[in-house]
Biotite code that builds the C-alpha atoms (Angstrom):
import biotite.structure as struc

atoms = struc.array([
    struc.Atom([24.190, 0.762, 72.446], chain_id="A", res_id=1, res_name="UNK", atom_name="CA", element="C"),
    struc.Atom([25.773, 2.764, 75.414], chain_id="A", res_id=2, res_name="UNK", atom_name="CA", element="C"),
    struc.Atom([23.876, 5.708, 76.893], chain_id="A", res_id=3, res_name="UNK", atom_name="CA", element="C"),
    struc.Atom([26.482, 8.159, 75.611], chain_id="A", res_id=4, res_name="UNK", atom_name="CA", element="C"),
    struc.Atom([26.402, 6.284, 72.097], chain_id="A", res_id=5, res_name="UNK", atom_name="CA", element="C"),
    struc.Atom([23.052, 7.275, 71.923], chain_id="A", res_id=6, res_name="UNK", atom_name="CA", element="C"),
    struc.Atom([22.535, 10.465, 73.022], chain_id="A", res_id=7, res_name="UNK", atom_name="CA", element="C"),
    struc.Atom([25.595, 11.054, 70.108], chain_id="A", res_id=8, res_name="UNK", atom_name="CA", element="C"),
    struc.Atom([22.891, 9.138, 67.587], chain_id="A", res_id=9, res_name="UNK", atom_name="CA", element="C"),
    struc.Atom([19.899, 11.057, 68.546], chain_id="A", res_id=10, res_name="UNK", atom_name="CA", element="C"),
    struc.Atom([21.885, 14.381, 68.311], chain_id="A", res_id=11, res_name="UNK", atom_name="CA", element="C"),
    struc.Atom([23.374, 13.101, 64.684], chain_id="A", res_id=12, res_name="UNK", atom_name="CA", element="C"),
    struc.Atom([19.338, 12.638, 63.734], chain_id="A", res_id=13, res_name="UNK", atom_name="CA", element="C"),
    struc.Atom([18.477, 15.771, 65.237], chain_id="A", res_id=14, res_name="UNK", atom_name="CA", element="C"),
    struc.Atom([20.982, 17.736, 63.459], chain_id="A", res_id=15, res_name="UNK", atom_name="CA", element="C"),
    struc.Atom([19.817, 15.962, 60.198], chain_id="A", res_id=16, res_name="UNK", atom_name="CA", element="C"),
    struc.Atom([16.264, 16.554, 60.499], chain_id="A", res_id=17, res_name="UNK", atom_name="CA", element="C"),
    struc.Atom([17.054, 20.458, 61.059], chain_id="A", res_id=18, res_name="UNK", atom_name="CA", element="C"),
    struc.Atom([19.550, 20.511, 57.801], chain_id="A", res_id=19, res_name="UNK", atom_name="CA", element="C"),
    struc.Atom([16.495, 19.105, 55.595], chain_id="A", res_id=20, res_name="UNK", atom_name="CA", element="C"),
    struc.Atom([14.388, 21.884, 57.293], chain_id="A", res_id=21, res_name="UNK", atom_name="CA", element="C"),
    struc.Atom([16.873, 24.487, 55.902], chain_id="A", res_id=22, res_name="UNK", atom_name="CA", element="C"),
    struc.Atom([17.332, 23.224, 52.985], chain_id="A", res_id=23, res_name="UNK", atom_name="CA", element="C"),
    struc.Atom([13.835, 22.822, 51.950], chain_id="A", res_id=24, res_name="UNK", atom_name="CA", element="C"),
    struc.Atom([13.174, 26.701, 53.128], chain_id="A", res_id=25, res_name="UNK", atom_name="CA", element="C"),
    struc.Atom([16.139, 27.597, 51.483], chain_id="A", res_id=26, res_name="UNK", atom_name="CA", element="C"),
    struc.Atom([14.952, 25.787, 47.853], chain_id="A", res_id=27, res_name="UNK", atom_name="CA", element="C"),
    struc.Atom([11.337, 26.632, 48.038], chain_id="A", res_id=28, res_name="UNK", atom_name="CA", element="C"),
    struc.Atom([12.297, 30.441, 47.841], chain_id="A", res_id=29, res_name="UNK", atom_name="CA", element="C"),
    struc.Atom([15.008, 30.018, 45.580], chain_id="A", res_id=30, res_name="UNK", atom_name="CA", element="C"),
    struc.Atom([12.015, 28.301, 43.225], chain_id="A", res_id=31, res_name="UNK", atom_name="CA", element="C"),
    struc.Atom([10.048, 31.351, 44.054], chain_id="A", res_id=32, res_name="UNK", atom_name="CA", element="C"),
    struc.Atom([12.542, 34.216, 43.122], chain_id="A", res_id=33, res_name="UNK", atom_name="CA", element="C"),
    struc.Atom([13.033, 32.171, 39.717], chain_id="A", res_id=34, res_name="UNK", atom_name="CA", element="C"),
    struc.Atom([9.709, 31.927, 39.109], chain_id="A", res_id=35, res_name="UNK", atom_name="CA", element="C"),
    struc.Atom([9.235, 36.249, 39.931], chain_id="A", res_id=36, res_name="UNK", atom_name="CA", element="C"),
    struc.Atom([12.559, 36.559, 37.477], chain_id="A", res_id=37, res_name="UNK", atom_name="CA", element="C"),
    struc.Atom([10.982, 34.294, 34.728], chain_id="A", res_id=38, res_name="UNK", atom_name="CA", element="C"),
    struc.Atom([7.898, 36.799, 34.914], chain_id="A", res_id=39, res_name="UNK", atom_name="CA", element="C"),
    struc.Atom([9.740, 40.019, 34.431], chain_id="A", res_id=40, res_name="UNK", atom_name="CA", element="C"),
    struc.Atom([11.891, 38.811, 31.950], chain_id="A", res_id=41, res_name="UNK", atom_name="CA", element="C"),
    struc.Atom([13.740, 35.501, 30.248], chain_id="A", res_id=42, res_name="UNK", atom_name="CA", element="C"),
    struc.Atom([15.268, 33.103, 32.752], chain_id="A", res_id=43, res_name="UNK", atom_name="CA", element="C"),
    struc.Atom([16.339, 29.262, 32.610], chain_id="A", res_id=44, res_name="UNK", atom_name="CA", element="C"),
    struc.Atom([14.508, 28.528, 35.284], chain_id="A", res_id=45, res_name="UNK", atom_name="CA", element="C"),
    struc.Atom([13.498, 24.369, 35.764], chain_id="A", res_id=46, res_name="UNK", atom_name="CA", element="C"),
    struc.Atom([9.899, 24.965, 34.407], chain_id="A", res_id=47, res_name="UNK", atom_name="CA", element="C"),
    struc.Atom([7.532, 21.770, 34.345], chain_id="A", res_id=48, res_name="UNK", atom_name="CA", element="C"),
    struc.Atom([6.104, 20.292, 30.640], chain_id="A", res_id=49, res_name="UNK", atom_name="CA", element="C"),
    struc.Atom([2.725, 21.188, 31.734], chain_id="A", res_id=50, res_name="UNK", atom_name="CA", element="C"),
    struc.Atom([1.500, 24.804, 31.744], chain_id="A", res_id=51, res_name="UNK", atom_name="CA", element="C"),
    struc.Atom([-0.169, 26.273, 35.011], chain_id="A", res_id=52, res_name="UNK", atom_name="CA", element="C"),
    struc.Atom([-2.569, 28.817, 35.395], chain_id="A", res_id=53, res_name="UNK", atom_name="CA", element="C"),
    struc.Atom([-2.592, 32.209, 34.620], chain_id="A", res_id=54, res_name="UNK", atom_name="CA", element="C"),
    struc.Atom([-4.652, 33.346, 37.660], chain_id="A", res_id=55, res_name="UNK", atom_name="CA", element="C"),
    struc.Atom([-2.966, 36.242, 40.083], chain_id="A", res_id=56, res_name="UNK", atom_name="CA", element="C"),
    struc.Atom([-1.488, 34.386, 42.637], chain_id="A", res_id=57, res_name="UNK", atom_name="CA", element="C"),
    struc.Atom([-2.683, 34.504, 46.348], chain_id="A", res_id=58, res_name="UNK", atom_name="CA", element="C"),
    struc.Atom([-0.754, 35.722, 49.732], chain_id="A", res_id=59, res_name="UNK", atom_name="CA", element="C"),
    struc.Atom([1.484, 32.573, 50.134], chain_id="A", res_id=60, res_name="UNK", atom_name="CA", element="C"),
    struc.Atom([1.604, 31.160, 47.248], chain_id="A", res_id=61, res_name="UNK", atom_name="CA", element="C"),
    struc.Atom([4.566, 30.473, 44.726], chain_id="A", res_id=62, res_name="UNK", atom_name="CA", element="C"),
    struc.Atom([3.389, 29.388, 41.434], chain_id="A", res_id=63, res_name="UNK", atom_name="CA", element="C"),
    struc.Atom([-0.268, 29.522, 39.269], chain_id="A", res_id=64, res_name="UNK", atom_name="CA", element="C"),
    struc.Atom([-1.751, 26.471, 40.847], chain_id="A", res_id=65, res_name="UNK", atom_name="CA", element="C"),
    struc.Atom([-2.420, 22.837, 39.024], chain_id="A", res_id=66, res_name="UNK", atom_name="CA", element="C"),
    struc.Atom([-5.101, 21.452, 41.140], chain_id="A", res_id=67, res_name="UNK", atom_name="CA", element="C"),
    struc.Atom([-8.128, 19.857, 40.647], chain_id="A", res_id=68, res_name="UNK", atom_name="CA", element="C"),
    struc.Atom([-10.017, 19.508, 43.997], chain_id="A", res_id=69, res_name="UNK", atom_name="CA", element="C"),
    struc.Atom([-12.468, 21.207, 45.052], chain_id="A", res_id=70, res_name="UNK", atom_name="CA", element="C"),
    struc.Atom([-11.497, 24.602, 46.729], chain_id="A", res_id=71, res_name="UNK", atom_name="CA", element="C"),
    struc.Atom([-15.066, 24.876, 49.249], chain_id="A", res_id=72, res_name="UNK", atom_name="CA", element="C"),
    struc.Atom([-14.303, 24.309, 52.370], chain_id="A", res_id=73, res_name="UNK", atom_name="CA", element="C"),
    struc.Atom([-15.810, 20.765, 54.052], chain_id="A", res_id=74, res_name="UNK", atom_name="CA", element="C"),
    struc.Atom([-18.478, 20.697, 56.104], chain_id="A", res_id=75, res_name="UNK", atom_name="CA", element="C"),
    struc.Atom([-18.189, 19.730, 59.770], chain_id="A", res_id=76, res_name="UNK", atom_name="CA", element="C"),
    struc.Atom([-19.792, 17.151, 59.824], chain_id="A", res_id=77, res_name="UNK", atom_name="CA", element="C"),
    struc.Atom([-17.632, 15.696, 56.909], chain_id="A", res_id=78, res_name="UNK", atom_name="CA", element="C"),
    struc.Atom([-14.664, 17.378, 58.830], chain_id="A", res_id=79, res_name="UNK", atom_name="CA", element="C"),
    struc.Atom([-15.471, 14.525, 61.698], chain_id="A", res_id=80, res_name="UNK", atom_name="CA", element="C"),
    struc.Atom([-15.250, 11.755, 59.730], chain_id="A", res_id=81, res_name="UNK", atom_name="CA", element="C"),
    struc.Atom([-11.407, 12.302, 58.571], chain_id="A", res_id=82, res_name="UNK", atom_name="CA", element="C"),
    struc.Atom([-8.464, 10.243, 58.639], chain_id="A", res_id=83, res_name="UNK", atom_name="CA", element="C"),
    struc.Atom([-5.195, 10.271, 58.114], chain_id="A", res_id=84, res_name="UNK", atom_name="CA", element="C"),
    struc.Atom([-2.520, 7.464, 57.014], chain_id="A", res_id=85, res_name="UNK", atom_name="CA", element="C"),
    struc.Atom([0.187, 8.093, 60.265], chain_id="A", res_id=86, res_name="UNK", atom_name="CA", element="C"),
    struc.Atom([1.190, 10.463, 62.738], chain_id="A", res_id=87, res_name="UNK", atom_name="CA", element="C"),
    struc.Atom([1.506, 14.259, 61.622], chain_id="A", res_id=88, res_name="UNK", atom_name="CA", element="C"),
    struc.Atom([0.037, 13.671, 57.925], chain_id="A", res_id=89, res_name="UNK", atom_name="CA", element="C"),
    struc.Atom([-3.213, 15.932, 56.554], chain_id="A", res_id=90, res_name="UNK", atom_name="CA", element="C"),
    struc.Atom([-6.121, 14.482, 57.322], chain_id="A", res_id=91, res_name="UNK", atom_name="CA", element="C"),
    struc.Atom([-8.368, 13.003, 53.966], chain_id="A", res_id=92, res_name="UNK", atom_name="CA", element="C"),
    struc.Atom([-12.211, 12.869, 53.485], chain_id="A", res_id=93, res_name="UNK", atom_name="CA", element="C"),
    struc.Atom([-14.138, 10.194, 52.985], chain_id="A", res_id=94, res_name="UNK", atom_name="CA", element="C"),
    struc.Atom([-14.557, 11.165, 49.509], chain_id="A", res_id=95, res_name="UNK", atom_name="CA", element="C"),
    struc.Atom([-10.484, 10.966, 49.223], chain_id="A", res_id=96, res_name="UNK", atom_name="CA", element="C"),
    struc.Atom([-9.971, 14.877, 49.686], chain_id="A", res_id=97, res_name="UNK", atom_name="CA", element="C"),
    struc.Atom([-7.118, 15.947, 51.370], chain_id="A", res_id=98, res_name="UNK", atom_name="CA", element="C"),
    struc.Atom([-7.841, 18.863, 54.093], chain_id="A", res_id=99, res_name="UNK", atom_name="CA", element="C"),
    struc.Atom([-6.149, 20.912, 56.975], chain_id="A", res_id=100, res_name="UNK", atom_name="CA", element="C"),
    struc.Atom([-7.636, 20.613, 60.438], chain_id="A", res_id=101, res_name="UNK", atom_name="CA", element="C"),
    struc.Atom([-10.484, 23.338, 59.329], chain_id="A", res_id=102, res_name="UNK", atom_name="CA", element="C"),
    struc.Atom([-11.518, 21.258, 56.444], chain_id="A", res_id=103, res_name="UNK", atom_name="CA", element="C"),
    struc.Atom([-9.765, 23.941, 53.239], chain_id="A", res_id=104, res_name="UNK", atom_name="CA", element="C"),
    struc.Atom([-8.596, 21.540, 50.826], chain_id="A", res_id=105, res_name="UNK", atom_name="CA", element="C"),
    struc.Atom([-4.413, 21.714, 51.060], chain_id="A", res_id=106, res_name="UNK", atom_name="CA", element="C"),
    struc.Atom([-2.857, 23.551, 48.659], chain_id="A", res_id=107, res_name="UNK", atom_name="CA", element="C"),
    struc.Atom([0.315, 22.419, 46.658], chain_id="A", res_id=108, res_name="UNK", atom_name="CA", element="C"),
    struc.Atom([1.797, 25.309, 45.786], chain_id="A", res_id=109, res_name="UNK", atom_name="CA", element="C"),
    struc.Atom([2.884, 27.093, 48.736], chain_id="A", res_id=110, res_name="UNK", atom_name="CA", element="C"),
    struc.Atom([5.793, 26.117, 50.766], chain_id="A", res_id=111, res_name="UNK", atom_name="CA", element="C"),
    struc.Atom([5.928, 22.657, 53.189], chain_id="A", res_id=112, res_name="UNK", atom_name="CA", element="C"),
    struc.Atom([5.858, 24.699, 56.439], chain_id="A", res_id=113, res_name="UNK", atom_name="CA", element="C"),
    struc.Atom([2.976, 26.559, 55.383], chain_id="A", res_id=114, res_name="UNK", atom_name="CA", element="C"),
    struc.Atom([-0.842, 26.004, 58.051], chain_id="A", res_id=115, res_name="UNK", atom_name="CA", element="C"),
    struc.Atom([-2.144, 25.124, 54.305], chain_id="A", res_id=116, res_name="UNK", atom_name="CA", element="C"),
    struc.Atom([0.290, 22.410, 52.785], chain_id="A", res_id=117, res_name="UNK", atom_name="CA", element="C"),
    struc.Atom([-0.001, 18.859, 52.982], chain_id="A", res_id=118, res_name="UNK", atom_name="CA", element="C"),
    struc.Atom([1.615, 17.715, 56.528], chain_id="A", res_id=119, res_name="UNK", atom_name="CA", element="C"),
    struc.Atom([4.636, 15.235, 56.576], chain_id="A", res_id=120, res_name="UNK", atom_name="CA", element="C"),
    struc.Atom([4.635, 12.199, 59.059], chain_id="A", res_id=121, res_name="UNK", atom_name="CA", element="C"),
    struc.Atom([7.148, 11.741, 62.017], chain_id="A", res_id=122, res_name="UNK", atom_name="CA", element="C"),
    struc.Atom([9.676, 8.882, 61.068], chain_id="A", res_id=123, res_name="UNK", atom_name="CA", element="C"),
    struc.Atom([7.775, 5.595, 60.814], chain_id="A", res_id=124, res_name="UNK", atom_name="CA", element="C"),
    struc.Atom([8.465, 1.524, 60.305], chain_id="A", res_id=125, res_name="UNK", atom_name="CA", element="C"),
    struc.Atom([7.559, 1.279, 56.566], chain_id="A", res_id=126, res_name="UNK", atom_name="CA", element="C"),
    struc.Atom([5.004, -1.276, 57.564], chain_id="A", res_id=127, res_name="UNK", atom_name="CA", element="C"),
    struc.Atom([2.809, 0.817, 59.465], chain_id="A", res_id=128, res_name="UNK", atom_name="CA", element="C"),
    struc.Atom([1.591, 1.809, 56.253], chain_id="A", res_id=129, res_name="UNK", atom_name="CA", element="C"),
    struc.Atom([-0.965, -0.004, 54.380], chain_id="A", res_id=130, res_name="UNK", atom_name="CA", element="C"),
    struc.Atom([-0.660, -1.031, 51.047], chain_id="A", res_id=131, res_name="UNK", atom_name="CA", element="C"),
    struc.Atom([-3.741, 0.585, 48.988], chain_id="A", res_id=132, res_name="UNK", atom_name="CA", element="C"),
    struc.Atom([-4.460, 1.391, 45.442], chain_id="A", res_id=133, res_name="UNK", atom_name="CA", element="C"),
    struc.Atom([-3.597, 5.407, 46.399], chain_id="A", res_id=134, res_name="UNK", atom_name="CA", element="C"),
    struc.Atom([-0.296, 4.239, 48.239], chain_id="A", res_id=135, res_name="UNK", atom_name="CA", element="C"),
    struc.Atom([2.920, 5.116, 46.696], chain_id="A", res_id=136, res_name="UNK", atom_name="CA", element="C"),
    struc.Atom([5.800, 3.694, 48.178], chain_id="A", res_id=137, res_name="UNK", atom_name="CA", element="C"),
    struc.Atom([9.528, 5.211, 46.935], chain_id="A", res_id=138, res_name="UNK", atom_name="CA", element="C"),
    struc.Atom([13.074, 4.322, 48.173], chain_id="A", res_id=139, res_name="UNK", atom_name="CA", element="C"),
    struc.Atom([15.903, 6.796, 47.846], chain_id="A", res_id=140, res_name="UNK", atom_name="CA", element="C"),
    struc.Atom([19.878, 6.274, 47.743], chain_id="A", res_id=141, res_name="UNK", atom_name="CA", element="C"),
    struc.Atom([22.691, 8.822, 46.513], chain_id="A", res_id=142, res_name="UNK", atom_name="CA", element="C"),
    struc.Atom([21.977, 6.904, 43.055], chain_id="A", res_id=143, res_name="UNK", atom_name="CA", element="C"),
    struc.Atom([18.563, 6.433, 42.558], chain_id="A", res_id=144, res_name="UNK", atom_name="CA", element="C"),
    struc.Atom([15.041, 6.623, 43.357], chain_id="A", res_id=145, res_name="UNK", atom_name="CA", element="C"),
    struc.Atom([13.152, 3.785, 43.244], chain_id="A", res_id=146, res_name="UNK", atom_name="CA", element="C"),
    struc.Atom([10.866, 3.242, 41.327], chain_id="A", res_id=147, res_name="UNK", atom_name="CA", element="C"),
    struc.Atom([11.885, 6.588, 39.555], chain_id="A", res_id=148, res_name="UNK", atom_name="CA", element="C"),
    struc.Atom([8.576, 7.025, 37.979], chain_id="A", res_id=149, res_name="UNK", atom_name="CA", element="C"),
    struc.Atom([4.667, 6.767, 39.407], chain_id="A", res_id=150, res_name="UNK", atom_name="CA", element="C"),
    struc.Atom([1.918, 7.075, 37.601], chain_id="A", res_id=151, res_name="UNK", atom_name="CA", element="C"),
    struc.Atom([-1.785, 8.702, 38.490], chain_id="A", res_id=152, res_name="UNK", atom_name="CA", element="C"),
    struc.Atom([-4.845, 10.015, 37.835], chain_id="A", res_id=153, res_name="UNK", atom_name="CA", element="C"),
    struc.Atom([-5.413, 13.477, 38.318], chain_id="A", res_id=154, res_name="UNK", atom_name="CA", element="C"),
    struc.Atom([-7.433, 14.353, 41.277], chain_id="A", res_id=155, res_name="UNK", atom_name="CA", element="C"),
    struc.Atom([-6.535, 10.885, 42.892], chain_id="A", res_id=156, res_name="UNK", atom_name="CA", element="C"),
    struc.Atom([-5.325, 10.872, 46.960], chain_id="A", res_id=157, res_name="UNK", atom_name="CA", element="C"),
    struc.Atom([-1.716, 9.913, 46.755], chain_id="A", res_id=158, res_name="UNK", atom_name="CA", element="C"),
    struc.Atom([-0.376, 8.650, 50.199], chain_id="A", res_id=159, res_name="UNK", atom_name="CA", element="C"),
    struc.Atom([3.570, 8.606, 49.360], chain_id="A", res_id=160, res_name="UNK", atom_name="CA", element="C"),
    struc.Atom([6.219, 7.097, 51.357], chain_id="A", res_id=161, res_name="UNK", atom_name="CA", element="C"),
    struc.Atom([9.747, 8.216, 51.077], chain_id="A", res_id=162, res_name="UNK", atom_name="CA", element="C"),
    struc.Atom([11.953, 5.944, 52.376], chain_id="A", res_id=163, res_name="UNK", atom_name="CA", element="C"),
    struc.Atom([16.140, 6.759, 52.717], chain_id="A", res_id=164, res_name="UNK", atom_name="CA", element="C"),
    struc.Atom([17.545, 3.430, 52.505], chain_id="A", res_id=165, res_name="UNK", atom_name="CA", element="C"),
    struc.Atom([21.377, 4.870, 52.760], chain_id="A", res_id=166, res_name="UNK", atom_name="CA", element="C"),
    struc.Atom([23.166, 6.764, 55.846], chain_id="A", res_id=167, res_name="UNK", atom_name="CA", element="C"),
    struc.Atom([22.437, 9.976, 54.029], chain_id="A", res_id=168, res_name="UNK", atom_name="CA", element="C"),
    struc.Atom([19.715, 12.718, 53.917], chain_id="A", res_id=169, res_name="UNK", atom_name="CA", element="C"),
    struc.Atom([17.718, 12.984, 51.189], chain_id="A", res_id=170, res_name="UNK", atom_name="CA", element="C"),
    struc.Atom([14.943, 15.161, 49.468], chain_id="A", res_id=171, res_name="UNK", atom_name="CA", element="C"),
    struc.Atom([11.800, 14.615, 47.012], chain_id="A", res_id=172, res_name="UNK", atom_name="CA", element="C"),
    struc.Atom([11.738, 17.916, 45.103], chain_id="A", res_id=173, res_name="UNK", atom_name="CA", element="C"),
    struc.Atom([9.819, 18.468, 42.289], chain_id="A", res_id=174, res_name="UNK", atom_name="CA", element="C"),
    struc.Atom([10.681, 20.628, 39.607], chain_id="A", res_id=175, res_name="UNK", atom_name="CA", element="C"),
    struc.Atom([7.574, 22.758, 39.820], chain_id="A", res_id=176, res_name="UNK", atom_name="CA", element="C"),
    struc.Atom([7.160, 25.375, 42.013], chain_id="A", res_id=177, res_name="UNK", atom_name="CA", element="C"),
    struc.Atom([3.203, 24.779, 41.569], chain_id="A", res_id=178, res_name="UNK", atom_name="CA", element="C"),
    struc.Atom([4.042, 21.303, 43.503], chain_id="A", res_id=179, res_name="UNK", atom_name="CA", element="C"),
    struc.Atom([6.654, 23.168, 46.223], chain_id="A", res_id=180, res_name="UNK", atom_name="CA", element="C"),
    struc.Atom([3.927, 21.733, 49.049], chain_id="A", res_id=181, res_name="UNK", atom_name="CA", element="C"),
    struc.Atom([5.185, 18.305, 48.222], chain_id="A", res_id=182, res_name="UNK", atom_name="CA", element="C"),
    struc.Atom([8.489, 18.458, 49.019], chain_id="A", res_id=183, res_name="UNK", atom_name="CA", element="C"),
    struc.Atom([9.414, 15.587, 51.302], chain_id="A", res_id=184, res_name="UNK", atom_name="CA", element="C"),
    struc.Atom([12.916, 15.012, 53.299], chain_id="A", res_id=185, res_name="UNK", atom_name="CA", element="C"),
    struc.Atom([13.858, 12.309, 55.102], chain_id="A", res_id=186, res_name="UNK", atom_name="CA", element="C"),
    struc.Atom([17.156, 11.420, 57.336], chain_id="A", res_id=187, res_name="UNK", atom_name="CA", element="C"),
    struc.Atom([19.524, 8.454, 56.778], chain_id="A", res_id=188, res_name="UNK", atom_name="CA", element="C"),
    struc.Atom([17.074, 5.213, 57.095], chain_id="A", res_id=189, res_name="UNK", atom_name="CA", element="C"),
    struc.Atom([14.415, 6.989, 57.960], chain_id="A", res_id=190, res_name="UNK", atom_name="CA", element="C"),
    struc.Atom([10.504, 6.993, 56.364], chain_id="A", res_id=191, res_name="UNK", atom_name="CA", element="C"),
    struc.Atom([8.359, 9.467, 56.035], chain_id="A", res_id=192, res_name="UNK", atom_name="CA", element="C"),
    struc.Atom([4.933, 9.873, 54.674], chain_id="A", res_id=193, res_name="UNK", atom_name="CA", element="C"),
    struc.Atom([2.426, 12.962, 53.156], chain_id="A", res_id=194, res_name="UNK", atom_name="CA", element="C"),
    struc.Atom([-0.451, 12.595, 51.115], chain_id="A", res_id=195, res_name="UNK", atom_name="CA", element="C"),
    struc.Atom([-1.705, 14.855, 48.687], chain_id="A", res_id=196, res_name="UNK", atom_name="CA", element="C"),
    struc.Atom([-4.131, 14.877, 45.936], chain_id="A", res_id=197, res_name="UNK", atom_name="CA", element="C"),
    struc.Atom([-2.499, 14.772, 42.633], chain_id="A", res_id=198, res_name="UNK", atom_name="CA", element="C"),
    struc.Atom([-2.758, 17.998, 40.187], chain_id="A", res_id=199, res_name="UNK", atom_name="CA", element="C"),
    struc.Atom([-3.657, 17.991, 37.002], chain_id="A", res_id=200, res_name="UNK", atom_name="CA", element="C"),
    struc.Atom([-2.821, 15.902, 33.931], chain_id="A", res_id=201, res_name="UNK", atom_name="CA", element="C"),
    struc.Atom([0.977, 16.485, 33.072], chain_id="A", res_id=202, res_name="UNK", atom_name="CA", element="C"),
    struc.Atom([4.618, 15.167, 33.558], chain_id="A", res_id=203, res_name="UNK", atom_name="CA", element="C"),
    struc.Atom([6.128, 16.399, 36.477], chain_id="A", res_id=204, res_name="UNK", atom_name="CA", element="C"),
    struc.Atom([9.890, 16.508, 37.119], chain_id="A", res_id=205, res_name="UNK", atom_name="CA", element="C"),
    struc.Atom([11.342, 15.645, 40.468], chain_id="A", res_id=206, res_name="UNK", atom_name="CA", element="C"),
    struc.Atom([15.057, 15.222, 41.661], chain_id="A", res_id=207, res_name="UNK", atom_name="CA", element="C"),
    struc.Atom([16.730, 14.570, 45.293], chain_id="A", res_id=208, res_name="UNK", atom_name="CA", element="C"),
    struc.Atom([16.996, 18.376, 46.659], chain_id="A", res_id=209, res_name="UNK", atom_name="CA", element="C"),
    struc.Atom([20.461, 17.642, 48.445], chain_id="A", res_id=210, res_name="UNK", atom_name="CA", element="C"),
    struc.Atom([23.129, 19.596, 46.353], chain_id="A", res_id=211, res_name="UNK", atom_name="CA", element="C"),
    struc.Atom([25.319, 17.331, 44.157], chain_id="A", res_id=212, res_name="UNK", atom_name="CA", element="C"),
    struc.Atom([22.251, 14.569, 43.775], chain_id="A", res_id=213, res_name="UNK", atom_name="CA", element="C"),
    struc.Atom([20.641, 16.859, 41.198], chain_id="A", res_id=214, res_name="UNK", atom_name="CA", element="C"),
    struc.Atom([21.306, 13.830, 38.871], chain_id="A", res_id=215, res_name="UNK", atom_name="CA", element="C"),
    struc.Atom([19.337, 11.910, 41.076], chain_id="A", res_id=216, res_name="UNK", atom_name="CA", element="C"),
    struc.Atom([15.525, 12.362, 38.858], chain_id="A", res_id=217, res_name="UNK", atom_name="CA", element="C"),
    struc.Atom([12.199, 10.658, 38.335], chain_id="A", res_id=218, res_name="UNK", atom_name="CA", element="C"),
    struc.Atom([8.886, 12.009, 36.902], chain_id="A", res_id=219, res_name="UNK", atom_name="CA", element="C"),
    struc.Atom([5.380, 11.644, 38.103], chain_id="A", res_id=220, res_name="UNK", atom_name="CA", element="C"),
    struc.Atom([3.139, 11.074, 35.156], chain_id="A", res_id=221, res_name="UNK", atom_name="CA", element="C"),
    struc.Atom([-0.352, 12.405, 35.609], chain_id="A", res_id=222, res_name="UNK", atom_name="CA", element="C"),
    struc.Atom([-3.594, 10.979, 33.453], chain_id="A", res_id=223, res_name="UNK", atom_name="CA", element="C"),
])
């Protein structure tokens, strides 16, 4: 490839990368004015199977949250012996507890951007990531995700890999706004990576984000 050939290709990725940015702002707060409509009156708003909390939300957040791990802060001395699965991901506990850089457990029902939702990768090769019993490894094309269904147990660290294996952008978006912090985009070919601690038992609806692929669905079954 020719220098100008690829300064054309990086811009094209560039340009990508920002769109899914956008797009998952632009979704995340459309899923929050639903959910503020479908409290002050009747709405047909996608709402999940399982039923959330009735708790008054805090500064941030978008829905009554469905998790299960622990809310106290870690220790630092617990905080040091962290790790995360790739570049730009949260960092996880020994104990399989998935943290920001001050040791508060993530939250997942705030939006992606936020200091206190689970951090996506930079684009990886697929096989930098290793194949555990909390890996979850997904492929996405204008048709289908595959596999279009996961299952786990609630509580357990999920390390998921979105992979785009067409030319197009695509985005993991569950249904829920209590699960907005998992959103996960990735550019044509690309891989990306987040890991998050899975809420509590339930079916959870997800679909690719982009408009037009709303027909484009899977569930996540938690047990």
């Amino acid at each position: 490839m020719d220098q100008k050939n690829a300064l054309k290709y990086k811009i094209f990725i560039f340009l990508g990368i920002i769109i899914v940015i956008i797009l998952v702002v632009v979704i995340a707060l459309d899923q929050r004015q639903r959910l503020l409509n479908r409290n002050n009156g009747p709405v047909h708003a996608p709402v999940l199977i399982n039923q959330g909390s009735t708790n008054k939300l805090n500064s941030g957040e978008l829905a009554p949250s469905v998790s299960v791990t622990p809310v106290a802060t870690v220790s630092p001395q617990v905080l040091k012996k962290t790790r995360s699965i790739a570049t730009g991901t949260s960092l996880v506990t020994p104990n399989n507890i998935v943290v920001t850089p001050q040791g508060a457990p993530v939250k997942l029902n705030v939006v992606p951007a936020a200091a206190d939702a689970p951090q996506q990768s930079i684009p990886l090769n697929l096989s930098q990531i290793k194949n555990t019993a909390n890996t979850v490894k997904m492929t996405v094309n204008s048709r289908a995700f595959t596999p279009n269904t996961f299952t786990v147990q609630a509580g357990q660290l999920v390390n998921f890999v979105l992979t785009s294996t067409d030319n197009y952008t695509h985005i993991f978006m569950p249904k829920d706004p209590a699960l907005t912090a998992i959103i996960l985009g990735v550019a044509g070919h690309e891989t990306r990576a987040k890991s998050w601690n899975a809420p509590k038992k339930g079916i959870y609806k997800f679909y690719d984000g982009i408009p037009g692929r709303q027909g484009v669905t899977g569930e996540i079954i938690v047990n």
